[in-house]
VOBAMAR-137602 format. One record per residue (C-alpha): residue in three letters; chain; x negated, y negated, z negated. Coordinates in Angstrom, 3 decimals, padded with zeros to 6 digits. Example, Ala and Ser with C-alpha at 12.3 -4.5 7.8 and 13.67 -1.06 7.14 Angstrom:
2
(r 'ALA','A',(-012.300,004.500,-007.800)),
(r 'SER','A',(-013.670,001.060,-007.140)),
***
This chain:
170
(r 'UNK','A',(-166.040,-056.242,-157.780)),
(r 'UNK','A',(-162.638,-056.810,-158.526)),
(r 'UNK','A',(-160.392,-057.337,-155.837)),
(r 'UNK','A',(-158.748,-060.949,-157.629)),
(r 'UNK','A',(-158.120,-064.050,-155.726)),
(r 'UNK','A',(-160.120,-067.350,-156.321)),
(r 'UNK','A',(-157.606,-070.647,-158.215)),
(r 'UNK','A',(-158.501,-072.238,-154.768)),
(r 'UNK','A',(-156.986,-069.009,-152.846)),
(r 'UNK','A',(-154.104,-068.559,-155.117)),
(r 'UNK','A',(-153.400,-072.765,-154.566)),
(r 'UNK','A',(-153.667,-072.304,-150.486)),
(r 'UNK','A',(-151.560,-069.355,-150.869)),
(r 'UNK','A',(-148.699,-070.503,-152.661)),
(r 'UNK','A',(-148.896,-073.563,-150.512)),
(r 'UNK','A',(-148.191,-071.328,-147.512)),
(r 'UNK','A',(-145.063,-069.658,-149.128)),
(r 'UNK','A',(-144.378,-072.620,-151.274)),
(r 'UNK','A',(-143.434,-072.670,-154.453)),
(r 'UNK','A',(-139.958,-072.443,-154.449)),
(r 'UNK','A',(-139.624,-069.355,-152.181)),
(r 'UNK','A',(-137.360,-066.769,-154.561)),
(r 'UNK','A',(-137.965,-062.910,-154.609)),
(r 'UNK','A',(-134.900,-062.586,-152.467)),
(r 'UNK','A',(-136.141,-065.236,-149.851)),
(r 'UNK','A',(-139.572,-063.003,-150.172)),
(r 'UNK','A',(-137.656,-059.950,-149.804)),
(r 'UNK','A',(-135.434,-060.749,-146.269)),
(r 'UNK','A',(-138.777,-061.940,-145.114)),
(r 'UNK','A',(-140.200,-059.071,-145.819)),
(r 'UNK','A',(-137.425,-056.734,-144.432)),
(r 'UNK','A',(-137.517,-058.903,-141.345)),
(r 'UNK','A',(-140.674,-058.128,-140.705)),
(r 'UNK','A',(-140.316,-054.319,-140.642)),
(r 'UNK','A',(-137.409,-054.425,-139.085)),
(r 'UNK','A',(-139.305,-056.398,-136.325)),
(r 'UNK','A',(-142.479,-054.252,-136.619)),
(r 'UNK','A',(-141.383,-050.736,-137.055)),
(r 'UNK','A',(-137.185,-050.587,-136.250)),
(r 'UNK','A',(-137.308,-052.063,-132.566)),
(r 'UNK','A',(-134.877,-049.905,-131.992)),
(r 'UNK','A',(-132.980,-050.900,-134.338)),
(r 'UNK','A',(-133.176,-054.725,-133.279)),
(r 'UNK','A',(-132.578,-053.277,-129.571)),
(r 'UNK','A',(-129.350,-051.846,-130.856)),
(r 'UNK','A',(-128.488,-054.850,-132.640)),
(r 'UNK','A',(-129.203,-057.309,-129.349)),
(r 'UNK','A',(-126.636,-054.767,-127.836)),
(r 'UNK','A',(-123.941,-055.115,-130.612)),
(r 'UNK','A',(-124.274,-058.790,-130.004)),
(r 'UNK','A',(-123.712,-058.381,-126.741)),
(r 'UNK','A',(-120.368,-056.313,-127.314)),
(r 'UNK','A',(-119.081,-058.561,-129.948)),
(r 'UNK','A',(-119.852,-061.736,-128.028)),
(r 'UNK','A',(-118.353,-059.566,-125.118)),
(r 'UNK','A',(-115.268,-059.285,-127.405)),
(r 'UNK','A',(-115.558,-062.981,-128.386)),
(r 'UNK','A',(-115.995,-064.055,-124.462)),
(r 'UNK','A',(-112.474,-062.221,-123.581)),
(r 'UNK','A',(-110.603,-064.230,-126.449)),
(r 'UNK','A',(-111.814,-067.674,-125.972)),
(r 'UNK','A',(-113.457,-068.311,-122.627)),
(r 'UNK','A',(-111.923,-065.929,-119.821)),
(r 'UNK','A',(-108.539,-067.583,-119.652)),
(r 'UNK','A',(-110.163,-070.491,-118.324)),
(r 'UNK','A',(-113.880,-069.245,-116.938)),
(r 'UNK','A',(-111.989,-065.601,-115.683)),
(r 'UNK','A',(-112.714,-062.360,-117.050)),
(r 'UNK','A',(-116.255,-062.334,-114.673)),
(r 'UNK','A',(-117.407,-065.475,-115.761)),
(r 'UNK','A',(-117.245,-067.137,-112.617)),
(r 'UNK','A',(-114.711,-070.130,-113.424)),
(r 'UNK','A',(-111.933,-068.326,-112.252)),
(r 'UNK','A',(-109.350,-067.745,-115.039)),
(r 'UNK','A',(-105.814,-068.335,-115.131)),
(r 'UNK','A',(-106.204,-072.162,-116.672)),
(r 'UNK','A',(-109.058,-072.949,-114.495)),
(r 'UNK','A',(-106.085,-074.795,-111.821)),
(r 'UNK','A',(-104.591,-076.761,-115.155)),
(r 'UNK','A',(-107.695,-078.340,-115.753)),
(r 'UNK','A',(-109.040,-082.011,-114.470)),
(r 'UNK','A',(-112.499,-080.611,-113.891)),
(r 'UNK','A',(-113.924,-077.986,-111.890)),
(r 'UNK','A',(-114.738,-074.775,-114.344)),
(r 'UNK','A',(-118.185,-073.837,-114.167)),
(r 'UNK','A',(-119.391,-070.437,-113.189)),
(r 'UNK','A',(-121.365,-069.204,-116.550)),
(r 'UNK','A',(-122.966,-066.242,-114.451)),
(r 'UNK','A',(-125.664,-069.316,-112.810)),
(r 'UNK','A',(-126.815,-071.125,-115.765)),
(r 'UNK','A',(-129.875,-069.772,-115.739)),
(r 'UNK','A',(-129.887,-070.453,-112.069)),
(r 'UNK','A',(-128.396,-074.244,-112.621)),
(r 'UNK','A',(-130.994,-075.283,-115.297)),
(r 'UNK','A',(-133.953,-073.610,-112.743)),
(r 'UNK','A',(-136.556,-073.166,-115.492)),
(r 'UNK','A',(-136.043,-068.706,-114.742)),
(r 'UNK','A',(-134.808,-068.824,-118.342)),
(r 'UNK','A',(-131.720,-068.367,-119.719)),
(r 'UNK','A',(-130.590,-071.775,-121.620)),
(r 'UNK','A',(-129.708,-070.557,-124.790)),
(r 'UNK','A',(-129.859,-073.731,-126.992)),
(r 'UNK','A',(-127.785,-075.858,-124.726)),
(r 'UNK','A',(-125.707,-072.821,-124.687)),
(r 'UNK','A',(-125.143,-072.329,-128.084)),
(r 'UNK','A',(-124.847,-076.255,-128.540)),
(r 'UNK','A',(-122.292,-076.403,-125.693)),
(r 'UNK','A',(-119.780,-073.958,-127.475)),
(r 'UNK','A',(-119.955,-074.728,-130.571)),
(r 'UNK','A',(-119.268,-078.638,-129.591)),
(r 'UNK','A',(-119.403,-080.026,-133.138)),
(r 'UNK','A',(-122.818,-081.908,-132.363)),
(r 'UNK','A',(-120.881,-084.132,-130.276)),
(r 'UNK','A',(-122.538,-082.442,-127.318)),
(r 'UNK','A',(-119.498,-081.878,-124.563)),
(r 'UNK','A',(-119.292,-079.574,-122.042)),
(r 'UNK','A',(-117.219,-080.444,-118.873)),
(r 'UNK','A',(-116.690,-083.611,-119.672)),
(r 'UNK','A',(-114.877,-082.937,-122.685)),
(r 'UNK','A',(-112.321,-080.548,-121.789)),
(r 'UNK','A',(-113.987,-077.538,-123.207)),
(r 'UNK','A',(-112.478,-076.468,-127.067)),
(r 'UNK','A',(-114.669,-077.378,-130.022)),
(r 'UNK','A',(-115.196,-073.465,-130.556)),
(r 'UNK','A',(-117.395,-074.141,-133.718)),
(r 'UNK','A',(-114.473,-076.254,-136.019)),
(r 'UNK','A',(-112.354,-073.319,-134.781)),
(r 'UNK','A',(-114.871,-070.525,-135.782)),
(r 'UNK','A',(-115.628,-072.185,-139.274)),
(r 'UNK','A',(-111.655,-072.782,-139.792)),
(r 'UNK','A',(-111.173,-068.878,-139.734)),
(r 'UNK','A',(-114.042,-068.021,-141.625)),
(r 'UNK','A',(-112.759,-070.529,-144.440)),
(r 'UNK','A',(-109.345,-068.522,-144.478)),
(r 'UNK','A',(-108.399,-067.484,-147.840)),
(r 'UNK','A',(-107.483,-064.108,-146.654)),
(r 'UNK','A',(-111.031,-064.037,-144.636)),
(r 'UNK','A',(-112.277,-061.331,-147.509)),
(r 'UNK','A',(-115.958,-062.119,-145.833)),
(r 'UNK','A',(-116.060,-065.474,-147.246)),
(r 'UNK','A',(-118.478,-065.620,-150.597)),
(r 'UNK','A',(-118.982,-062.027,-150.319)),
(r 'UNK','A',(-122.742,-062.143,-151.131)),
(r 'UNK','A',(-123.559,-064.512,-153.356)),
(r 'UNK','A',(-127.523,-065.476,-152.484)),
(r 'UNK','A',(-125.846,-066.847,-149.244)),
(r 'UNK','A',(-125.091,-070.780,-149.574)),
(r 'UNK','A',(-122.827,-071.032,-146.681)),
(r 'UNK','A',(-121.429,-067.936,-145.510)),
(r 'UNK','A',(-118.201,-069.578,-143.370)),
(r 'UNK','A',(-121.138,-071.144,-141.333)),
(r 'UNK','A',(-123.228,-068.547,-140.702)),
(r 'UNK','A',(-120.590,-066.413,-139.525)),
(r 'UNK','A',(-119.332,-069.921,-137.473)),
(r 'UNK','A',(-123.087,-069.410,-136.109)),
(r 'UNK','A',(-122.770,-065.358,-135.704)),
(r 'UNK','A',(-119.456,-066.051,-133.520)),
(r 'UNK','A',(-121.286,-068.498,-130.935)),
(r 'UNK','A',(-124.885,-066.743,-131.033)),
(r 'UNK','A',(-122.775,-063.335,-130.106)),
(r 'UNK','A',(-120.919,-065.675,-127.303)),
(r 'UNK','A',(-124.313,-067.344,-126.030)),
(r 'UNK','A',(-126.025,-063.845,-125.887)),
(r 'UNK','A',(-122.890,-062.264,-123.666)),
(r 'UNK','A',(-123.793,-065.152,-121.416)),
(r 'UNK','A',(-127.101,-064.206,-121.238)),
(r 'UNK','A',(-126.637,-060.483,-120.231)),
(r 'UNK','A',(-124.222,-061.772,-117.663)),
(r 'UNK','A',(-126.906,-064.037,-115.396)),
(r 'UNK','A',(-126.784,-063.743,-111.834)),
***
């Protein structure tokens, strides 16, 4: 027997993957998935290079005003009208024992008109997209199958941010 699929298997499959699904979309799928499967590892080691950037990321836009420990103790925290939260108890402030990474996320990147602090806190996403739209960024429109490459590195910038947060829970 020949190992070909039925017209009403082909139709259910190409209704799962749909019909507009490219080779490349196919293809990051598919290195996704071994990545996930086979290279833990190598997503380990990538969870920690998030980590370090958003580490990096942390130190340049958050510790003058939450401190360099997280705890709402930088060198702005007097100037401001509100008290500065300490980021090392979210997950311990939102008391579901997880860390709360889409209000996180949401929270810095501010453009969903979502404020933190009452309002005080920078719109860190207009400023992340603004850099990435540079004309000396060299990044921007560097691969061409990606649609909108100032946002995803707008997204990178927070995610990396969010997940230094995370590693830092009390």
């Amino acid at each position: 027997m020949a190992a070909t699929l039925s017209r009403a298997a082909k139709t259910r499959r190409k209704a799962v993957l749909g019909a507009d699904v490219t080779i490349q979309q196919k293809a990051l799928v598919a290195g996704m998935v071994v990545t996930l499967t086979v290279g833990m590892p190598a997503v380990t080691r990538a969870q920690d290079k998030a980590v370090e950037i958003g580490k990096q990321e942390y130190m340049t836009a958050c510790a003058s005003c939450h401190g360099e420990d997280g705890m709402g103790t930088g060198p702005m925290a007097d100037l401001l009208q509100i008290e500065t939260p300490d980021l090392t108890r979210l997950t311990e402030r939102m008391g579901q024992g997880t860390f709360p990474m889409w209000n996180t996320v949401t929270l810095i990147d501010g453009r969903s008109g979502v404020r933190a602090h009452g309002g005080e806190m920078p719109v860190w996403g207009d400023r992340f997209r603004y850099e990435a739209l540079r004309p000396d960024n060299p990044t921007d429109g560097a691969e061409p199958f990606m649609a909108r490459p100032a946002e995803l590195l707008t997204l990178g910038r927070i995610m990396a941010s969010a997940y230094d947060l995370e590693s830092s829970q009390h």
